[in-house]
N, C-alpha and C positions, 0 to 999 in steps of 0.2 A: 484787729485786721490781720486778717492770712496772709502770711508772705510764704511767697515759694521759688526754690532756688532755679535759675533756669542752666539746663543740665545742654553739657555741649554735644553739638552736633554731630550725628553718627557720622562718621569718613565714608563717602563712596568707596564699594568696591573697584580694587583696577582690574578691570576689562582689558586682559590681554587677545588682538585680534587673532584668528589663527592663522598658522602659516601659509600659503596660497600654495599647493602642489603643485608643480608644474605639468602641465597634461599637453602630449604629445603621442607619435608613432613608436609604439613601444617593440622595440627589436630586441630579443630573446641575446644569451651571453652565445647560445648555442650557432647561432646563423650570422653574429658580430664575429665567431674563430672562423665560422667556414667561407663567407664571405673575402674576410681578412686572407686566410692562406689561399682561397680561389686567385686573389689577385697578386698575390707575393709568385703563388706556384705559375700564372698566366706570361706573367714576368718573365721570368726564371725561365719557362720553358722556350717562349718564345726567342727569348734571346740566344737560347740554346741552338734553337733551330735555324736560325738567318745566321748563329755564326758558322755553325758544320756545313749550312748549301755554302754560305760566302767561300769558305775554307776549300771545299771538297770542287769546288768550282774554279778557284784559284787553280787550285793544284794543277787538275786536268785542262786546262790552260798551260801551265806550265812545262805539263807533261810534253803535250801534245806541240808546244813551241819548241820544246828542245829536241823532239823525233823528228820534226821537220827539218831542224837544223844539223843534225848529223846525217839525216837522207840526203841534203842538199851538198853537203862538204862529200860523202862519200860517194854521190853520183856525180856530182863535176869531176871526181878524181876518177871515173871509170872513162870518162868521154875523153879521145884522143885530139887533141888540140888541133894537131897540123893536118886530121881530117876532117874538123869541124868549120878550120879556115878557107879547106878545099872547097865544104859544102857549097859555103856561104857563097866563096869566091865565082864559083864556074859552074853553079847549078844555079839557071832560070828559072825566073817567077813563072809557074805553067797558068796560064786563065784557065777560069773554070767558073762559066753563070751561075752553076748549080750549088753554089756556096754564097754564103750573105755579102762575103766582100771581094766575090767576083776572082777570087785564087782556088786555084788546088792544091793536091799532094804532085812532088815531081815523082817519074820514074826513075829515079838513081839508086843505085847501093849503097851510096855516102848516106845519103837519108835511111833508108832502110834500117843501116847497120846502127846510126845516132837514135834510131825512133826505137828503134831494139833493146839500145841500153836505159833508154829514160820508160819504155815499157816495164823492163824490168825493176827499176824502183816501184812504178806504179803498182807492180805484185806484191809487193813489199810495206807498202804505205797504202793500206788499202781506201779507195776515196778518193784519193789526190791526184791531182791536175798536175802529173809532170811535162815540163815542155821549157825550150830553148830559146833563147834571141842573143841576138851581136846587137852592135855598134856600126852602122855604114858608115865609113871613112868619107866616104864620098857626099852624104849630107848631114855628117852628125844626126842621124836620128835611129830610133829602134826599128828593128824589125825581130817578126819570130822568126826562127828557125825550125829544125826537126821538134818533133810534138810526141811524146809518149802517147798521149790517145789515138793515131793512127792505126796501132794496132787492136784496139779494141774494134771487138765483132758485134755485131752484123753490119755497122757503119761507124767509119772514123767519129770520133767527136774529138779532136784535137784541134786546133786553129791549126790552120793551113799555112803554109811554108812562105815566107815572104811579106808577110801582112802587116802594115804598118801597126805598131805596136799603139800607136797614138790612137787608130779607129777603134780598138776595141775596150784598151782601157781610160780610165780618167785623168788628170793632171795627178793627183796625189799618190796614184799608185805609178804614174808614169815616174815619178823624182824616184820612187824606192826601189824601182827598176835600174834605175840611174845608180845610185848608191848598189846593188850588188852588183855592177859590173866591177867594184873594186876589192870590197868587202861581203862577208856573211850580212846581210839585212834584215832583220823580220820586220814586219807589215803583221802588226796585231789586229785584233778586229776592226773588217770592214765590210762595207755592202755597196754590192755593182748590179751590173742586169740579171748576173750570172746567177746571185746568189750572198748568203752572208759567209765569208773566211777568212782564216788566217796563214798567210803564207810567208815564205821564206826564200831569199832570193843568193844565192854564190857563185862567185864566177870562175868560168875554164882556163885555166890557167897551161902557159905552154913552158917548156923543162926552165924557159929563163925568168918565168916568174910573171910573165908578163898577163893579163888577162886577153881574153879572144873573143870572150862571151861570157854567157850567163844560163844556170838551171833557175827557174822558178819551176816551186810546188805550192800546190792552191789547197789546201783544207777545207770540207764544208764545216762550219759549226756544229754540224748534227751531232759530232762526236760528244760536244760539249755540252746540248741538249740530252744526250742519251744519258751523259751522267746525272745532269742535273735532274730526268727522270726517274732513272736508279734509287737517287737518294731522296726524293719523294717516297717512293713504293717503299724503303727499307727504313726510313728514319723517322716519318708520320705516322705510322704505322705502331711503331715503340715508342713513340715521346707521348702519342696518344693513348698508349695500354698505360702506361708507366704516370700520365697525368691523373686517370681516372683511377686509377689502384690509390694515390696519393690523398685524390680529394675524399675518397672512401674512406681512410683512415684517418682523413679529420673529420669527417662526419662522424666514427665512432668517438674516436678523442674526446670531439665536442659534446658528445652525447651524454659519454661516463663523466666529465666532468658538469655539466648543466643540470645532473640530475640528482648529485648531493646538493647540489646549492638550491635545485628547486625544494630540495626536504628540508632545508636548514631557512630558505624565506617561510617556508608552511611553521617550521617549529615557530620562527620569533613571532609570528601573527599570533600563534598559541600564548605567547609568553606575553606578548603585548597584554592578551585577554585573561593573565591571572594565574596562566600555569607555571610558577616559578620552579618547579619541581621537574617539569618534562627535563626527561633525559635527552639531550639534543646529542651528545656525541655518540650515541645508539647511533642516531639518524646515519651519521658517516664514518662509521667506524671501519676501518680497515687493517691488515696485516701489520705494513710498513706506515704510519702516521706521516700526516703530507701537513702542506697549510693549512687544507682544509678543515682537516682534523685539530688544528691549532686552532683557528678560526671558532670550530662550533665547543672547544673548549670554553674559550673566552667569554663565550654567550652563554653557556652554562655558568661562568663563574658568575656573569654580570647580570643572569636572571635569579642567582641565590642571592650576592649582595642586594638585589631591587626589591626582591620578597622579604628578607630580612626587615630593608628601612619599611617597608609599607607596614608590616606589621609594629616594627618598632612607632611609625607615626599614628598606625590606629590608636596601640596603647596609649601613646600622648595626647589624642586628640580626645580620647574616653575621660581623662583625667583630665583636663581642661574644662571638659563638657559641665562636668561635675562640680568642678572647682566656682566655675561663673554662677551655675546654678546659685550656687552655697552661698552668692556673695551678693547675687541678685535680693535672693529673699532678706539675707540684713540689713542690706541698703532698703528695701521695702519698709523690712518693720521699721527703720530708725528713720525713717521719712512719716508714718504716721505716728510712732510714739513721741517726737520731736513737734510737730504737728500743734496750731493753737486750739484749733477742737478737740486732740484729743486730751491735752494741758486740761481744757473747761472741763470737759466730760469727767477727769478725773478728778477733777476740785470737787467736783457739783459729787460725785461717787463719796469722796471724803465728809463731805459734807453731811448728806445721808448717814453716813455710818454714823457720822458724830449725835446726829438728832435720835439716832433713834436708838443709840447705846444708854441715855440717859429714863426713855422712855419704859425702857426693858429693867434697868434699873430700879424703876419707882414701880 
């Protein structure tokens, strides 16, 4: 009976899956730098610009509070006390329909000569609403006085002599009225029917120190608009040439750099497919050696060790081939010489020989 060895089972190959590439919106390295510094530079500049308006705004604010407040000190010091007392005292309210609150100007020289000196500030402080008010002893309340705008032509526009101070402005400019009868006051920005300003309020002071009244000067804002215009026209203008010169030069930036790396991804595709020999640091070869240049060394070094073992594994897997071969065919013949037919076959062969050495014999 044939017995025959049963030979173990070949091992499945392992089935490595492949790796699953991740696929998505693929954004170049060139438009990730320009991107990137659009918004680093949008930043930057922007911040730049809200701080110089804030700043240059400030200031002329500043400016323009403190012109007020030495017109205010230097024109109360121009105005003669014991004749602005006189005004007050013994010059009548004149009526006059043809005015909103029902007053006019008086004919006196005391006015005249008051509205004269607070004219001449107005020369001085061009814009400004200079004009006067007291204190009535008689009902604690405001009134104006002489008005720098009476001399302005073709028609006064000063408030008129007498006019309760209460009709024309509000409680909160009324209190800062209040306060420069004693001291300098400023009244920063406000808005009335008049207009938006900032004024400044000092009082007339007579040789014993005493106050008698009061200059208010009215600023329109436009000053402060004009600056703020100013630095519009002169500073968007340059933040905007000096933005786009900036992104221009990351656009090159980006450029020279994105376009060795696109030749050093082209090389490793090559190198992937066998060329272990391409010269990759050709690819980006420059004067001064940067990273990049370190970089497509690295892959030159790591596509000669890669060619090297490939070759080195072909040679082993030649001689492997050869070897199994080799060992294939002896385990073949020692499976049929081992074999119980081929044992008979060779008996029955012996046998022959033996029958028929004697026959040759005789």
């Amino acid at each position: 009976m044939t017995t025959t060895e049963a030979t173990p089972a070949t091992e499945a190959p392992l089935i490595v899956p492949p790796v699953a590439q991740r696929r998505g919106f693929r954004l170049g390295i060139r438009w990730k730098l320009l991107i990137s510094f659009t918004t680093a530079f949008t930043v930057v500049f922007a911040f730049i610009a809200i701080w110089i308006f804030q700043y240059t705004t400030t200031v002329a604010k500043d400016r323009l509070e403190n012109e007020l407040n030495r017109s205010a000190l230097g024109g109360a010091a121009t105005i003669s006390a014991p004749e602005f007392v006189e005004l007050n005292a013994t010059v009548p309210a004149v009526p006059d329909a043809a005015y909103e609150y029902g007053l006019g100007y008086p004919d006196s020289p005391l006015y005249d000569l008051i509205a004269r000196e607070l004219f001449s500030i107005r020369q001085i402080v061009k814009d400004a609403k200079v004009y006067s008010y007291y204190l009535d002893p008689a009902d604690g309340k405001l009134y104006f006085s002489a008005s720098g705008g009476y001399y302005v032509t073709p028609e006064p526009v000063g408030v008129q002599f007498k006019v309760p101070v209460s009709d024309v402005v509000d409680p909160a400019t009324y209190a800062y009225m209040e306060q420069g009868l004693t001291a300098t006051t400023e009244q920063k920005e406000y808005s009335d029917d008049f207009g938006n300003f900032i004024s400044s309020y000092t009082p007339i002071l007579d040789d014993a120190g005493t106050p008698v009244g009061a200059i208010g000067l009215d600023y329109p804002q436009s000053y402060v608009a004009e600056v703020q215009d100013g630095v519009r026209r002169q500073l968007f203008p340059v933040l905007g040439f000096s933005y786009i010169v900036l992104l221009l030069l990351v656009l090159v930036l980006s450029t020279s750099l994105a376009r060795p790396l696109r030749r050093l991804t082209a090389a490793t595709g090559r190198i992937a497919n066998g060329e272990y020999d391409l010269d990759v640091t050709g690819l980006v070869r420059t004067r001064f050696p940067d990273e990049m240049f370190t970089l497509a060394e690295s892959f030159a070094e790591m596509a000669k060790k890669v060619g090297l073992r490939e070759r080195s594994l072909t040679r082993e897997v030649q001689r492997l081939k050869v070897e199994i071969d080799h060992a294939r065919r002896e385990e073949a013949v020692k499976e049929i010489t081992e074999s119980d037919f081929f044992s008979d076959l060779t008996a029955k062969a012996a046998e022959m020989r033996r029958k028929a050495r004697p026959e040759s014999d005789g």
